[in-house]
TORKOL-4160 file (C-alpha; in steps of 0.2 Angstrom, whole numbers, padded with zeros to 4 digits, m for minus):
277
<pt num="1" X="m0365" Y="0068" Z="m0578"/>
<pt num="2" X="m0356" Y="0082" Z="m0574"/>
<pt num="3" X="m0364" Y="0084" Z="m0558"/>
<pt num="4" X="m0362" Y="0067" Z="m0552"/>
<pt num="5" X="m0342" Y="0070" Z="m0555"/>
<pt num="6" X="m0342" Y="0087" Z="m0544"/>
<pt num="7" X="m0354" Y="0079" Z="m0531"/>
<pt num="8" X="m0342" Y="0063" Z="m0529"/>
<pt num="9" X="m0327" Y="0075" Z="m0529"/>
<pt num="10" X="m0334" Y="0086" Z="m0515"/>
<pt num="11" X="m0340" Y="0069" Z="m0506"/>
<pt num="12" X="m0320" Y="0063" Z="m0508"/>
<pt num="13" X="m0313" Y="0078" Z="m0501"/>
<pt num="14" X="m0326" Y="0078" Z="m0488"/>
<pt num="15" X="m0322" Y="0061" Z="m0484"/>
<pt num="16" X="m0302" Y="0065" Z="m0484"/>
<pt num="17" X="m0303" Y="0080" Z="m0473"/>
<pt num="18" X="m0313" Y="0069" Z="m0459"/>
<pt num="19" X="m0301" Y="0055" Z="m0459"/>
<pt num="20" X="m0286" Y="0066" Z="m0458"/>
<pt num="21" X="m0293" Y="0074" Z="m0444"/>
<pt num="22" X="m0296" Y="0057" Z="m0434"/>
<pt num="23" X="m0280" Y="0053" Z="m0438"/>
<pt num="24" X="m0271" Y="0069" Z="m0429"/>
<pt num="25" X="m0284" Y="0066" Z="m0414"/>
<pt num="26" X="m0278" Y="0048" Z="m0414"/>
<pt num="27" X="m0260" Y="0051" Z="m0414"/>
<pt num="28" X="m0263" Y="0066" Z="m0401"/>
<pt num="29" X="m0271" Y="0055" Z="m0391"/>
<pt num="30" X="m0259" Y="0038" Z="m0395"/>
<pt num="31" X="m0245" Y="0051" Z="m0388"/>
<pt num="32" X="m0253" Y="0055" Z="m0371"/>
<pt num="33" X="m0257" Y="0038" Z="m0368"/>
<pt num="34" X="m0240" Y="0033" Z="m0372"/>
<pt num="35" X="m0232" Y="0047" Z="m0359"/>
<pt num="36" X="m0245" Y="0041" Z="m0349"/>
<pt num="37" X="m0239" Y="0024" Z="m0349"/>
<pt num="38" X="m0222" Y="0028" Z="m0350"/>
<pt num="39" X="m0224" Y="0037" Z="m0333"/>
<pt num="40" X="m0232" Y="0024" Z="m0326"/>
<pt num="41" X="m0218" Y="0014" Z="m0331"/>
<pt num="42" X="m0205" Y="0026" Z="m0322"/>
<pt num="43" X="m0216" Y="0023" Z="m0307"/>
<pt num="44" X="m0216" Y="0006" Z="m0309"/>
<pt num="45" X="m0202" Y="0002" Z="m0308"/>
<pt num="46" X="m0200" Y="0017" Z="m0293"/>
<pt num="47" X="m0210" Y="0005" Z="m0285"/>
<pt num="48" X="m0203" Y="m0011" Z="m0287"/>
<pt num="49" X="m0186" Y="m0003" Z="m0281"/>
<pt num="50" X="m0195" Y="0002" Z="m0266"/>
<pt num="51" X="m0203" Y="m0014" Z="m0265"/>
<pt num="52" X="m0185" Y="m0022" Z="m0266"/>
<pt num="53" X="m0178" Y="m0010" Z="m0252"/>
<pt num="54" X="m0191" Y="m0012" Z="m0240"/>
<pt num="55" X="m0193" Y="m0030" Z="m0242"/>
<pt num="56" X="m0174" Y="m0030" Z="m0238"/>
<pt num="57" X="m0179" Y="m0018" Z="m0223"/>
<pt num="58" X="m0189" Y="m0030" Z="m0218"/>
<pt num="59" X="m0179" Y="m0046" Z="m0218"/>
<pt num="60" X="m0165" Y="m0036" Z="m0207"/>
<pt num="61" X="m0179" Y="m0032" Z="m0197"/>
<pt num="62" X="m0185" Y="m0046" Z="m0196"/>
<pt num="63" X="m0166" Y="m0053" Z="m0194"/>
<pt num="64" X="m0164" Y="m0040" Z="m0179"/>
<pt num="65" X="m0178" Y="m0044" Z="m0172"/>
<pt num="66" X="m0175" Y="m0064" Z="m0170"/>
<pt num="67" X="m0159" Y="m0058" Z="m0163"/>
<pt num="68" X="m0165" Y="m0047" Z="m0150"/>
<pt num="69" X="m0179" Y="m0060" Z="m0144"/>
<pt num="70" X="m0163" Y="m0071" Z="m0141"/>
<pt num="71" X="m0155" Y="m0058" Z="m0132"/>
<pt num="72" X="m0170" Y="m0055" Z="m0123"/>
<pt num="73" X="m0172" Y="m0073" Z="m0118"/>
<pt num="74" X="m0152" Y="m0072" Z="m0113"/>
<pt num="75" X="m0156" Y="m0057" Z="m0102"/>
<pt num="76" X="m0171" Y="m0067" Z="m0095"/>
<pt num="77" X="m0160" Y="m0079" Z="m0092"/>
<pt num="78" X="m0149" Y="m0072" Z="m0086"/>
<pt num="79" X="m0158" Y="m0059" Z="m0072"/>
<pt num="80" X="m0165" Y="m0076" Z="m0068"/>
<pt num="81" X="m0146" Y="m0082" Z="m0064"/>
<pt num="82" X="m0141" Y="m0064" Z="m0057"/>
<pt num="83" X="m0157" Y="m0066" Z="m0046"/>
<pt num="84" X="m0152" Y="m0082" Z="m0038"/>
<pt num="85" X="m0134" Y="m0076" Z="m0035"/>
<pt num="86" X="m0138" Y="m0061" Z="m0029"/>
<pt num="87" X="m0150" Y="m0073" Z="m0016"/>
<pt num="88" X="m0135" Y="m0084" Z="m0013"/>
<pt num="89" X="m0123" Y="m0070" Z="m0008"/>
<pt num="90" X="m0137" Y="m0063" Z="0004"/>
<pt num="91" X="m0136" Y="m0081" Z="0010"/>
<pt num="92" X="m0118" Y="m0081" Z="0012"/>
<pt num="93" X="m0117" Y="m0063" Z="0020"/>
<pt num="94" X="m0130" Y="m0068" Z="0033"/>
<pt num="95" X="m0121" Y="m0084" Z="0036"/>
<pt num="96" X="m0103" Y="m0074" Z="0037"/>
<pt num="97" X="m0112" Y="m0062" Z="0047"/>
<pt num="98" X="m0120" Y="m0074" Z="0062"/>
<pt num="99" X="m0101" Y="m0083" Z="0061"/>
<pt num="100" X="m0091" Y="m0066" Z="0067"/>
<pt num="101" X="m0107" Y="m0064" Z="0079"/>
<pt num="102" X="m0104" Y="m0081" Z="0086"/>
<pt num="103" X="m0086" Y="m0078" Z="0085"/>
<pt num="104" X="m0087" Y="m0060" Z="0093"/>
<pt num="105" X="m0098" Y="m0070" Z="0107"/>
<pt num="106" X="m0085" Y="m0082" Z="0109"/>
<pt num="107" X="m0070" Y="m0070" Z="0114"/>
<pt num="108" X="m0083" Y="m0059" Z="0125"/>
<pt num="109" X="m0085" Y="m0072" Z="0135"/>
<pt num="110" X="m0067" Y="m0079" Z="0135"/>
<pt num="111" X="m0063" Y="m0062" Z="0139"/>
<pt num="112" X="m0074" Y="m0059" Z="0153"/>
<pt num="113" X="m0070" Y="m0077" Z="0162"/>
<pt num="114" X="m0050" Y="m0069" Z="0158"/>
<pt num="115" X="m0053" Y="m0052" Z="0169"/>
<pt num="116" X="m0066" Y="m0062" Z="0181"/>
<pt num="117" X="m0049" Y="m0075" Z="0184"/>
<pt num="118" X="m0038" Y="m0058" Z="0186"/>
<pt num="119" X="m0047" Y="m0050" Z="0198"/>
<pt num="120" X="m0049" Y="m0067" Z="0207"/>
<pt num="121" X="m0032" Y="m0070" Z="0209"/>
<pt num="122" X="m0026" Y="m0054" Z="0213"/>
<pt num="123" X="m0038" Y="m0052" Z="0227"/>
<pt num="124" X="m0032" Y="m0068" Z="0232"/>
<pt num="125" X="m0015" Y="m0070" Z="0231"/>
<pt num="126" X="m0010" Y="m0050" Z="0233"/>
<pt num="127" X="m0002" Y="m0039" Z="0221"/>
<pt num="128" X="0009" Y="m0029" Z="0234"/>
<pt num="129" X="0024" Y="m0040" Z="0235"/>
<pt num="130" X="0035" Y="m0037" Z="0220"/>
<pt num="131" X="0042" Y="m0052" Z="0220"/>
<pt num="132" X="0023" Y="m0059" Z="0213"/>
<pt num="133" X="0017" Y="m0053" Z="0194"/>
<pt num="134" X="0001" Y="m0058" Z="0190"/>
<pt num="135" X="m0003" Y="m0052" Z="0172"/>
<pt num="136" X="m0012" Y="m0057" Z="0155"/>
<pt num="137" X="m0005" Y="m0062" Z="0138"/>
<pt num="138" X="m0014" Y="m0066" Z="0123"/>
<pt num="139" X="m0031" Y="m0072" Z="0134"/>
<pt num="140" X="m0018" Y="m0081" Z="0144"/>
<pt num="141" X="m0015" Y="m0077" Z="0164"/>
<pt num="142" X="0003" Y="m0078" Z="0170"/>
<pt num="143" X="0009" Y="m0079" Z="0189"/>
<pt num="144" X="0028" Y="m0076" Z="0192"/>
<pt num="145" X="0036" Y="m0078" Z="0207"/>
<pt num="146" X="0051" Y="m0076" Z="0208"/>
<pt num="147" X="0062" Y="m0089" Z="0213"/>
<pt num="148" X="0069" Y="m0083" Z="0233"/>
<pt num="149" X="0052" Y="m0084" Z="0238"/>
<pt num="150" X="0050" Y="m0102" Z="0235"/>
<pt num="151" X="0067" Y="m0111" Z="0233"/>
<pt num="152" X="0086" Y="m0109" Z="0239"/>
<pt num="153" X="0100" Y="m0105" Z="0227"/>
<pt num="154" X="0105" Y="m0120" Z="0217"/>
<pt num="155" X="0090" Y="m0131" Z="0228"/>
<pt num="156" X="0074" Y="m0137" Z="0222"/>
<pt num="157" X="0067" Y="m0140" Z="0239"/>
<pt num="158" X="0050" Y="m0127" Z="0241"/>
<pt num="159" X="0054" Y="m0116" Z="0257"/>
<pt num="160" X="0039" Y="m0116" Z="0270"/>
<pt num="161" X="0038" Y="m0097" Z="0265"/>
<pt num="162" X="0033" Y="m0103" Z="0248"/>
<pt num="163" X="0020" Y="m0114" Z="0254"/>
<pt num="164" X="0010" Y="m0098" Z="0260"/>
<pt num="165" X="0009" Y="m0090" Z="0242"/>
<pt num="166" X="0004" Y="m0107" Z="0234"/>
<pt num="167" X="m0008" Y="m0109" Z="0247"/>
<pt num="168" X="m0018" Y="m0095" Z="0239"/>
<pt num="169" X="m0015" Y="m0102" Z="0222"/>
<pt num="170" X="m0021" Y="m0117" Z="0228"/>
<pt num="171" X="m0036" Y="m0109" Z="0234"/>
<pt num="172" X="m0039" Y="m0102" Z="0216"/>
<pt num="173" X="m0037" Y="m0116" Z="0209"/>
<pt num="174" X="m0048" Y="m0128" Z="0220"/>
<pt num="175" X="m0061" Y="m0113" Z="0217"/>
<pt num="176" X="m0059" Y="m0117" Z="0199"/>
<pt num="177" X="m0064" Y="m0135" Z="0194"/>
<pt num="178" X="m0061" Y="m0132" Z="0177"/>
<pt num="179" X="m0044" Y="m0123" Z="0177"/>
<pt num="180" X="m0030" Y="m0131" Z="0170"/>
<pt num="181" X="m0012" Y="m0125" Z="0178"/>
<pt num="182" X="0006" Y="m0128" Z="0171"/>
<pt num="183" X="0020" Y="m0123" Z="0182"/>
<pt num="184" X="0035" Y="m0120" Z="0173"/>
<pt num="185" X="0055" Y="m0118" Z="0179"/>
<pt num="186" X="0064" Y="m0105" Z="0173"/>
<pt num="187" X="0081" Y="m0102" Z="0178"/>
<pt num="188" X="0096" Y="m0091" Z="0174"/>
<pt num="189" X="0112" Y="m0093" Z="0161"/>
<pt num="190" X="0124" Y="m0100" Z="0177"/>
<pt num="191" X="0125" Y="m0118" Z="0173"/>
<pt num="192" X="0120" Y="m0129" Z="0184"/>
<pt num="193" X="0135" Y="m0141" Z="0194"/>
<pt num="194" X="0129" Y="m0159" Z="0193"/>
<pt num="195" X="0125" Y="m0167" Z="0208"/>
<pt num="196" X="0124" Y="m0184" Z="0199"/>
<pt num="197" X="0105" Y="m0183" Z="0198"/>
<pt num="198" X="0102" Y="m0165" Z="0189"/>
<pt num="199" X="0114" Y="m0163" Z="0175"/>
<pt num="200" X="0109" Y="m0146" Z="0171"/>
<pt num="201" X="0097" Y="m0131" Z="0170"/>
<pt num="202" X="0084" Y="m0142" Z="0161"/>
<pt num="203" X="0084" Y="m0154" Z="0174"/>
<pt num="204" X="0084" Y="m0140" Z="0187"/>
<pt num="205" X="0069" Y="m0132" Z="0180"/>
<pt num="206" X="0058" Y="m0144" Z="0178"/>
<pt num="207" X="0065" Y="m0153" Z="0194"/>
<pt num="208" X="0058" Y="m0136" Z="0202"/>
<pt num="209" X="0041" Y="m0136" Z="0191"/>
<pt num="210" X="0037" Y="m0154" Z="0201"/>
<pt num="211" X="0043" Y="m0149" Z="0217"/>
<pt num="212" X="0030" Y="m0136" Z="0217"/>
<pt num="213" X="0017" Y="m0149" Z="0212"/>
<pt num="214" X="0019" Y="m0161" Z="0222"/>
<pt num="215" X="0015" Y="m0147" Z="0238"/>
<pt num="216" X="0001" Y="m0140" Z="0228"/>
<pt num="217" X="m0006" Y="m0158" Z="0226"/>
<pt num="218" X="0001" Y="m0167" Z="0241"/>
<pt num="219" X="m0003" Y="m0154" Z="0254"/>
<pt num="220" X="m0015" Y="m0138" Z="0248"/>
<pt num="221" X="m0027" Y="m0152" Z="0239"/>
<pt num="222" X="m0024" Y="m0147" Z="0221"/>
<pt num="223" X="m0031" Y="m0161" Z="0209"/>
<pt num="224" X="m0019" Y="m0168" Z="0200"/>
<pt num="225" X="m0026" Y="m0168" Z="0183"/>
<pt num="226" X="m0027" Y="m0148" Z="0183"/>
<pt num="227" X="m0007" Y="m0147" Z="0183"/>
<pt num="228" X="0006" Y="m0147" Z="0170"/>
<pt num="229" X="0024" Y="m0149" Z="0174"/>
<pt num="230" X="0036" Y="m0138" Z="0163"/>
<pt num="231" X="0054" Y="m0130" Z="0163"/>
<pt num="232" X="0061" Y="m0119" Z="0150"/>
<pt num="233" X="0079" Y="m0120" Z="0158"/>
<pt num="234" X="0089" Y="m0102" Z="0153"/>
<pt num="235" X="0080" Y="m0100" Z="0137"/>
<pt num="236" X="0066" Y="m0086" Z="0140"/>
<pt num="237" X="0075" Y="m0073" Z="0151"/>
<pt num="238" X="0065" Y="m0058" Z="0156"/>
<pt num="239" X="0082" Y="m0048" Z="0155"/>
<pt num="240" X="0100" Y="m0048" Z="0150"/>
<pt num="241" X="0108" Y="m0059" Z="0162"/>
<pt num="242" X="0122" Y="m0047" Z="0164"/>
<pt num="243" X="0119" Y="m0043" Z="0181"/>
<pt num="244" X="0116" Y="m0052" Z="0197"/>
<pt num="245" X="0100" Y="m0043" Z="0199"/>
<pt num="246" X="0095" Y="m0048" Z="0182"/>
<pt num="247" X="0098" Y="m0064" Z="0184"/>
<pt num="248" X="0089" Y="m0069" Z="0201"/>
<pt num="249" X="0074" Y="m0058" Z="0192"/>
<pt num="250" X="0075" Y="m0073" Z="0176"/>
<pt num="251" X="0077" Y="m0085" Z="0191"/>
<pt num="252" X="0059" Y="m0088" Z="0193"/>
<pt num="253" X="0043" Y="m0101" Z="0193"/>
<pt num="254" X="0030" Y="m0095" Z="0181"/>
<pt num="255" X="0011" Y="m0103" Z="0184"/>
<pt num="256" X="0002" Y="m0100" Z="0169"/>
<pt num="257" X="m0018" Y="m0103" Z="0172"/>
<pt num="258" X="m0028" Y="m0108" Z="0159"/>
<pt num="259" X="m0048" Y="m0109" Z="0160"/>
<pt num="260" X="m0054" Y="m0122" Z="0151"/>
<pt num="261" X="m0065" Y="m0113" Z="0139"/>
<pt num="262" X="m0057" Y="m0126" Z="0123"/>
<pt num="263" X="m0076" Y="m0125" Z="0117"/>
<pt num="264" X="m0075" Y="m0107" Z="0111"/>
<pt num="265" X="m0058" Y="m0108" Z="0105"/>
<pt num="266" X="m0064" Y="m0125" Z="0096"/>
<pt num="267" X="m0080" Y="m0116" Z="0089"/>
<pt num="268" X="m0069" Y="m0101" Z="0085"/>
<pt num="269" X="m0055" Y="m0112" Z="0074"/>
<pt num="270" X="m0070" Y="m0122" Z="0064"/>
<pt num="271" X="m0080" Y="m0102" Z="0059"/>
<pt num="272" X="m0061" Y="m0098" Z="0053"/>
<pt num="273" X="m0059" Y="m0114" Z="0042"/>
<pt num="274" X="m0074" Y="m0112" Z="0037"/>
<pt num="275" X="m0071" Y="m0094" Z="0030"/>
<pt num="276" X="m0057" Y="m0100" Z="0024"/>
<pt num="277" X="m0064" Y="m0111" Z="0011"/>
């Protein structure tokens, strides 16, 4: 009996010791796997925070990325645009450029019919008597004579003297179908003594301006339709009229030739206009 009471005391402390031991290796190993979880816990929720920031990244992307598809559609649009204007203003340099051309054409040749009229009627009428100017203004041709060669004082009856210098007008002029000529009075500040048909210097002028064409019509053969009749009175003096030279110089009949070039002038007025718009 006694030794069945030692045997199941030595079995019972036996059976004590083991299970004490399990325990210990249990709760050793209950720690480490609960570090263990706890650290994959911390990295977890590590995870999740990273999660949560790059999805965030992701919708700005995302966000940016719509945004700059827009813009690149704008720009698309818009170098599209900017292609085309830069094409229209091309156009429009091209077009501004033939139109200065055309222009630059036009006063070439006005020019050149100007000097060709120049040197036509200086060869013709003579440059030597100083009484006769020929010169241009502004594209326009003037001829002044000077009043003793074609008219006594205070008359506007043409003197035969006269008739030789408008001859070679006249011969200009018939050489130049499509010349146009206005003759215009001028005379000096003296006024004029009505002789119950002139009343003044107007009427002296232009009374002048149609004496001298009705010689270059009547008898040198000048065509009607190529004159104009004109008087400017007093009012466009060369000089002072302080003098009695000065005044028989403002006392004088300027012819003032004008080639008929109206289609380059006409062609010239619409390119300006049109540049203008």
């Amino acid at each position: 009996m006694r030794k069945i009471v030692i045997a199941l005391s030595i079995l019972t402390l036996l059976t004590s010791c083991v299970s004490k031991k399990k325990y210990t290796d249990l709760e050793a190993k209950n720690k480490e796997t609960q570090d263990l979880l706890n650290t994959c816990t911390v990295k977890l929720n590590s995870c999740l925070e990273e999660k949560a920031g790059l999805a965030a990244t992701a919708a700005s992307l995302k966000e940016q990325n719509q945004g700059l598809m827009s813009v690149s559609k704008d720009m698309t649009i818009l170098s599209t645009k900017g292609a085309q204007n830069i094409e229209k203003a091309l156009e429009t340099i091209k077009e501004k450029d033939l139109k200065i051309s055309r222009m630059q054409d036009a006063l070439t040749k006005k020019d050149s019919v100007t000097l060709a009229l120049v040197t036509s009627l200086k060869s013709s009428v003579g440059i030597s008597d100083p009484d006769i100017e020929i010169n241009v203004e502004k594209g326009v041709v003037f001829i002044s004579i000077a009043d003793k060669l074609l008219f006594k004082s205070g008359s506007y009856d043409v003197t035969d003297k006269a008739k030789v210098v408008l001859a070679k007008v006249a011969k200009v002029v018939n050489d130049k179908p499509d010349f146009e000529c206005m003759v215009e009075g001028h005379t000096d500040n003296v006024p004029y003594i009505s002789n119950g048909v002139l009343l003044d210097n107007w009427d002296l002028s232009v009374k002048r301006s149609t004496s001298i064409i009705r010689v270059l019509t009547s008898q040198l053969g000048v065509k009607p339709e190529q004159l104009i009749a004109a008087g400017r009175s007093s009012y466009i003096p060369l000089v002072a009229n302080d003098t009695a030279e000065n005044k028989a110089r403002n006392r004088r009949t300027r012819i003032v030739v004008l080639p008929k070039i109206d289609q380059f002038y006409d062609m010239i007025e619409k390119e300006m206009k049109k540049q203008q718009q």
